[in-house]
N, C-alpha and C positions, 0 to 999 in steps of 0.2 A: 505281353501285349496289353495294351493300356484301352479305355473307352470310355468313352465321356455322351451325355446325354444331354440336350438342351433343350426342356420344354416352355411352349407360352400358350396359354391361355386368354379368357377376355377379360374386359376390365371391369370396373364396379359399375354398376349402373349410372348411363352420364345424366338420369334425369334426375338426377340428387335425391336418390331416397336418402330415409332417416339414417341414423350411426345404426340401428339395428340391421339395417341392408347390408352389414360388413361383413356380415358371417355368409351372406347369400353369396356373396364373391368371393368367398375363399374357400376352397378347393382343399379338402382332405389330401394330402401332399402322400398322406400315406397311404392313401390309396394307391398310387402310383406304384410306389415297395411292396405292395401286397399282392399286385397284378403283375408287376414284373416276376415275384415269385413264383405265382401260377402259372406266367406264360413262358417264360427266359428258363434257358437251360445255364442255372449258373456256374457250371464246371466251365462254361464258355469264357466266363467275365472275368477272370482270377487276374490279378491285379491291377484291376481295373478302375476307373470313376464316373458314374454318371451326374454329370451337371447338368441343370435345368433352366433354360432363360424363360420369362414370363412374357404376357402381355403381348398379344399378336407375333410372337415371335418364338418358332420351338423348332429348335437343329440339335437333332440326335446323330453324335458321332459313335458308332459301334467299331473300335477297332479290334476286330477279334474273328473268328472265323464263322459269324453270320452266317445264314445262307441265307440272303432276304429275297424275296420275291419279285419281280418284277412285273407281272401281271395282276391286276384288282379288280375288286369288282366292278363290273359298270356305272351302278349309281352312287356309292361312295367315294370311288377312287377313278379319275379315268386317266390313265396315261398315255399321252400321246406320244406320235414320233415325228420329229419335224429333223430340218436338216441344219447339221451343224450351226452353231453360230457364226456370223461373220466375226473375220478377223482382226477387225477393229470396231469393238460395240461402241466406243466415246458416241456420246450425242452432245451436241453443242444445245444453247440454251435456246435458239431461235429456234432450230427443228423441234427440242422437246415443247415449244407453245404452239408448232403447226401439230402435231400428235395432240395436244388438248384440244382445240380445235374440231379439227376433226372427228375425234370424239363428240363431244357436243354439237354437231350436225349431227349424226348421227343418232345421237338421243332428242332432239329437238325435233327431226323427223317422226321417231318413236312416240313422240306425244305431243300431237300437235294444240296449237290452242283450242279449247272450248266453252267460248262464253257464253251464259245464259242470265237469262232477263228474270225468270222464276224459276224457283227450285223444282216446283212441278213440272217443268221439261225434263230434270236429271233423271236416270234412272233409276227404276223401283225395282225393288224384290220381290216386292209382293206382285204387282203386275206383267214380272215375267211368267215366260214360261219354259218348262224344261219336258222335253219326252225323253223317254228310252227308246233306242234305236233296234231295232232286228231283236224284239222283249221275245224270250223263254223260258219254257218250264222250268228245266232244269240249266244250272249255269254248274260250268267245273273247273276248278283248280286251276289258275293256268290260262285263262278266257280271258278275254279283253272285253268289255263293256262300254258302250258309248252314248252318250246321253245330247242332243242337240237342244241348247240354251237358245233362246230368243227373247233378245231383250229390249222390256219397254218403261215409257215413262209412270211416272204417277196418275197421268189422265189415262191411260193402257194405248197412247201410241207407241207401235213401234220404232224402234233408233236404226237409225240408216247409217249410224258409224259405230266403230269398235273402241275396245280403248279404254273400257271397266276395266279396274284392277280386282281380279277375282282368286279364288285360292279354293281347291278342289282337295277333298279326302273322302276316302272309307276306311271304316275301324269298324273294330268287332270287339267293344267292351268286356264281353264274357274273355275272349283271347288273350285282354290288354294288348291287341294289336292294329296299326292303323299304316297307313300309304299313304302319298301323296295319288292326284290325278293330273293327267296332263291338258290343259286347257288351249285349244287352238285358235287364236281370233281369226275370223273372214273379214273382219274391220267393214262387216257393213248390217249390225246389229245382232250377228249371229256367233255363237261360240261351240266347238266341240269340244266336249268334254270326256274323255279316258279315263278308265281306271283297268289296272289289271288285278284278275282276282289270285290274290294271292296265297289264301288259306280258306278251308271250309268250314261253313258251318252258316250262321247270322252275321251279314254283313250290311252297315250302314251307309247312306251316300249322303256325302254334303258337298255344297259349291256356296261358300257365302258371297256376298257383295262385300267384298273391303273398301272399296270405295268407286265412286260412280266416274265414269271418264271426266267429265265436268270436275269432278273433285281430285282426279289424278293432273287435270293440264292446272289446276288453281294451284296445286302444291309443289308442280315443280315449275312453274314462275317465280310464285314465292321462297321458292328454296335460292335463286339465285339471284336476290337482292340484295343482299347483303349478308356480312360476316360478325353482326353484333347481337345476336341471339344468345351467346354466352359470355357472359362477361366475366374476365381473367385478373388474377389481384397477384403481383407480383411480391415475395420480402424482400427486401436487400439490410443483408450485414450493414450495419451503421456504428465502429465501434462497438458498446458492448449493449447497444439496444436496434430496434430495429425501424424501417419504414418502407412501406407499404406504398405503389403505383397500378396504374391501370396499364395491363398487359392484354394485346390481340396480336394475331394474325395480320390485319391488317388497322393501322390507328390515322384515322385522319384528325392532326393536330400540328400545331406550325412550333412544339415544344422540340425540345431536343429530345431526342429517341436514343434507344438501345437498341440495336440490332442483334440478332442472335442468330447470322445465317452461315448454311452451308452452301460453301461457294462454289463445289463442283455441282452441286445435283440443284441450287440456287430455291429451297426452303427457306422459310423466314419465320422468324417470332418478331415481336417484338412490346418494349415495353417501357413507359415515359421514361426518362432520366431522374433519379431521384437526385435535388441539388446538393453538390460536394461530395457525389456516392459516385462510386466507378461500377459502370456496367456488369463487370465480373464481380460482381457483390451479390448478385442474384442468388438467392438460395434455396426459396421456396414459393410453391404455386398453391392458389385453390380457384375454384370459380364457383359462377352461381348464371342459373336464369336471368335474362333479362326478360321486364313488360313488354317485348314489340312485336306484332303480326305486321305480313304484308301481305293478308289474308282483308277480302271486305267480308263486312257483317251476313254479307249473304252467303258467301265461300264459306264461312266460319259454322254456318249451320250443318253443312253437311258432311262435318265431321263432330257434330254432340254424339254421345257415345251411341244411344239408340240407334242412329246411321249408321254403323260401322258394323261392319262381319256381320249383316242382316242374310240369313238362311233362304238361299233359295229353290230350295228343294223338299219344303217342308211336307209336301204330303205324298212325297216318296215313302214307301214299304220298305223296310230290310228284304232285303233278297237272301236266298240261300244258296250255296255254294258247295256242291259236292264232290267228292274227291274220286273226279273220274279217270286222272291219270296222276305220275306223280312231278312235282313241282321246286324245287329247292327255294326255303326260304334265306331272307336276307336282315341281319342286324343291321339298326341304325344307331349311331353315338356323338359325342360330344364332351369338352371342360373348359374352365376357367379360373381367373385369378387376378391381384392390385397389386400388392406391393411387393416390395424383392425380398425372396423368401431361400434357404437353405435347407436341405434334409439331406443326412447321412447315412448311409448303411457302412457301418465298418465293417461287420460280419464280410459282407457281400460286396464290399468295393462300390459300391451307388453315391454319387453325388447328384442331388438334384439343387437347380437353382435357378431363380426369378428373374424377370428383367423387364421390366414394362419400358413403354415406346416413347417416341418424341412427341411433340407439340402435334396438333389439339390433344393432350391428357386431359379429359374431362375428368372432375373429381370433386365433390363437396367439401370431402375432408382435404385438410394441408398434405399437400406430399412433397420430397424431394426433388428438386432439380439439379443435383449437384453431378448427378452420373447418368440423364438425359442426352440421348441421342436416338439419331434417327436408323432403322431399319438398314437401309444402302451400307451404313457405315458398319455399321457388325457383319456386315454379309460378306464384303472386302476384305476383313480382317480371317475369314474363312479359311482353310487351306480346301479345305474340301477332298473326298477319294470315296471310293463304292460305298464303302459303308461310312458314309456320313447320311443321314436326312436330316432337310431344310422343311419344315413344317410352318406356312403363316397365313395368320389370320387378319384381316382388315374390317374394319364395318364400323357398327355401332357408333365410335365416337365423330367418327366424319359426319353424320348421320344430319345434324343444325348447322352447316356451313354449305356456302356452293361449292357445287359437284366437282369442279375444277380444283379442290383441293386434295379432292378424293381421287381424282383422278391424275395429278401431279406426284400425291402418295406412292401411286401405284407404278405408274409408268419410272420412276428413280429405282425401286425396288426392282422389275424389269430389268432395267440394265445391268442393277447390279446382278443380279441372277444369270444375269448374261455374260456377263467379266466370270462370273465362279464357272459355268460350266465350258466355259473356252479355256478355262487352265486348266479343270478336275469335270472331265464332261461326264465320268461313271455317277456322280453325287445327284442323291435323288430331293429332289425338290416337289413338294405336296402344298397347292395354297389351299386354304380352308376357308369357304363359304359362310359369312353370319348366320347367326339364325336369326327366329321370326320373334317377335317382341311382344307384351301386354298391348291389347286395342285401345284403352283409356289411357297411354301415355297421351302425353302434348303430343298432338298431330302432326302438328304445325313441322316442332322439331324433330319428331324420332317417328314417325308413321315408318311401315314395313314396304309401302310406296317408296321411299327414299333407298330403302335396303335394297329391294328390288333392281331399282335402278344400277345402286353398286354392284349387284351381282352382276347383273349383263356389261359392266364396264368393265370387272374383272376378268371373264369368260373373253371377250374382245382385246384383251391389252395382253393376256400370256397365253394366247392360241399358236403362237410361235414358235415358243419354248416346250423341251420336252418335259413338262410337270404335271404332277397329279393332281384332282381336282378331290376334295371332301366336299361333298355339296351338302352343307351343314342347312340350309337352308330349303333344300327337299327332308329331309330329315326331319328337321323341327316341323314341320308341315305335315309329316307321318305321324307321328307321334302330339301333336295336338297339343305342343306346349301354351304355349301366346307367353311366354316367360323369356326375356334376355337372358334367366340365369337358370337354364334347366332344372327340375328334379335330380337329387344327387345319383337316381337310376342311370336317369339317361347321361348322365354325364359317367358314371359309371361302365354302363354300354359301350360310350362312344372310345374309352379309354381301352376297352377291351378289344375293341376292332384294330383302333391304332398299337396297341402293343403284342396283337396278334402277330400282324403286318408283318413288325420291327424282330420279332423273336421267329 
């Protein structure tokens, strides 16, 4: 029996850190071989191979007598059951732009405009206020806790609408343990806030301000202006030197173009004509920031970093938490990775191997385009059976373009997810949630408002299908990263849960 493993990971940070951020995205591969030892019974694997794809993209095929699980945890894994897929998934290109659509009603509801004349209207931290709801001596293991948020401006009126992007945790430092909390809007200036206590001892509560509703409808207006926030630098083979074009997504220019599309799932790159150069000369990609907000000077203030993740719960107490009954606790994890990478185990039969994704690749550094493709198209190439899992990741680099691209992303992979399980409907398919990012990137471009959004577009576009959810994004919220590229713990962790799973 033969087995093959396919993992992908995230990519290099798309807000261009220095060549020294290369190590932040590469991913100890052997760690992978070192976990697999601990966790894999390898008398199971005997001549076998695990291969690994990279880059939003991880399909682990176990052909071997597995017994893998089918039920997970609630908040890392959630698997639903839906009914079979229809029998003819094909979408034509006009239904897939009414599904965009649609979506974005949807999320345009979710955040409706909020314009303001002074920033002293927007909401403050400091002049809300937060209580503890139904407060006791003693709290135990296992309790639910609720705190009612009431939010006001800088003058301390209160807001008659909802729609602050907020982000709730308790952690217990002494533990190195931390939760997410569940935040409820009433969308009429009031929020409930949850937390369950998870372990006992010294437990702390935070809900910061990420950003004020005002600064949530400013950024996603601006997020769907336009598609030239990254600017893309195409090589093309020229004989035995080369030249260099401006490559996007979309190019308004009356020059002769290069199209670079897929015609079923109707993606596009594209990128000038360099003259006397044929199209397929293309070889190599990088990009970089462009100067342009569609952000005004007064939007732009309220995200200087002092605004962001402002605390508002600061003269809350640690509570203590006693262990009045008992509770099972829950790991949270996570990994990543850039370029196409190989590791061997010959001993053990393990082939791991990389593969990062199609257009937007964000990247500072030069990378290949010459074995670039998009997601749908690997997933077709599938055969798929019980023990295959389809592991993928989306986020981050959609993150400075409109939503519509993110969500064109997703909805192709959808279908195609949908053609594998109408041939191999046993293969288990798991999408994995972004995580939460540093507060001081460009806002503009990579705010966790943007990420956010993706997640609930994701959550709405594979509610259909039966697949797992890694809600990698509660997770990094527990653990308190603010880092696109984890600590090598938590990525550590997260590898543990996932090769748990799998062995």
């Amino acid at each position: 029996m033969g087995s093959v493993l396919r993992i992908v990971p995230l990519l290099k940070d798309p807000d261009h850190d220095n060549e020294n951020s290369k190590s932040q995205v590469t991913v100890d591969i052997g760690v992978y071989l070192s976990l697999l030892d601990h966790f894999c019974s390898y008398p199971k694997l005997h001549e076998g191979t695990l291969s690994v794809f990279s880059i939003v993209f991880l399909v682990i095929q176990l052909r071997t007598v597995l017994k893998l699980p089918f039920s997970l945890h609630h908040w890392n894994f959630i698997m639903k059951t839906h009914p079979e897929p229809a029998l003819n998934p094909a979408v034509s290109p006009t239904e897939t732009e009414l599904r965009i659509k649609r979506i974005m009603e949807k999320l345009d509801q979710l955040i409706p405009p909020r314009p303001f004349t002074n920033v002293r209207s927007t909401t403050s931290a400091a002049h809300s206020r937060a209580t503890l709801l139904s407060p006791r001596d003693t709290y135990c293991r296992g309790d639910r806790l609720d705190v009612l948020l009431e939010v006001r401006d800088h003058l301390g009126r209160r807001k008659e609408y909802g729609g602050d992007f907020l982000r709730a945790r308790m952690s217990s430092p002494a533990l190195k343990a931390g939760a997410s909390g569940k935040v409820t809007d009433f969308n009429n200036g009031t929020y409930l806030v949850s937390f369950t206590l998870f372990w006992e001892g010294q437990v702390s509560l935070s809900v910061l301000l990420i950003h004020p509703s005002e600064g949530v409808s400013a950024l996603w207006r601006a997020r769907n202006q336009g598609y030239d926030r990254v600017i893309f630098t195409g090589q093309f083979n020229r004989g035995t030197s080369q030249v260099s074009t401006d490559c996007a997504l979309v190019l308004n220019s009356s020059a002769e173009l290069c199209e670079y599309l897929d015609t079923r799932d109707r993606e596009a790159f594209y990128c000038l004509k360099p003259p006397n150069v044929p199209c397929a000369a293309l070889t190599h990609m990088h990009s970089k920031n462009k100067d342009v907000s569609y952000l005004s000077k007064q939007e732009r203030s309220l995200f200087e970093r002092s605004n962001v993740g402002v605390e508002m719960m600061a003269k809350f107490d640690a509570i203590t938490v006693s262990k009045c009954n008992s509770l099972k606790s829950v790991d949270l994890h996570e990994s990543g990775k850039f370029q196409k990478q190989l590791a061997v185990d010959l001993n053990k039969n393990i082939n791991i191997q990389w593969q990062k994704h199609g257009y937007p690749l964000i990247g500072s550094l030069t990378y290949s385009v010459k074995e670039i493709e998009y997601l749908a198209q690997v997933i077709d190439r599938i055969g798929g059976e019980r023990n295959t899992i389809i592991v993928i990741s989306l986020g981050q680099h959609f993150r400075p373009f409109p939503i519509d691209v993110f969500i064109r992303r997703a909805l192709n992979i959808h279908d195609a997810l949908q053609r594998l399980l109408l041939r191999s409907p046993d293969t288990v398919v798991i999408i994995k949630e972004e995580n939460i990012r540093e507060m001081n990137a460009d806002v503009e471009r990579f705010s966790d408002f943007h990420g956010y959004i993706q997640y609930l577009a994701l959550k709405d576009i594979f509610q259909d299908l039966n697949v797992g959810i890694i809600d990698a994004w509660d997770i990094t919220i527990a653990y308190g990263t603010n880092n696109v590229h984890p600590p090598q713990s938590v990525v550590r962790n997260q590898i543990n849960i996932l090769l748990n799973f799998i062995c």
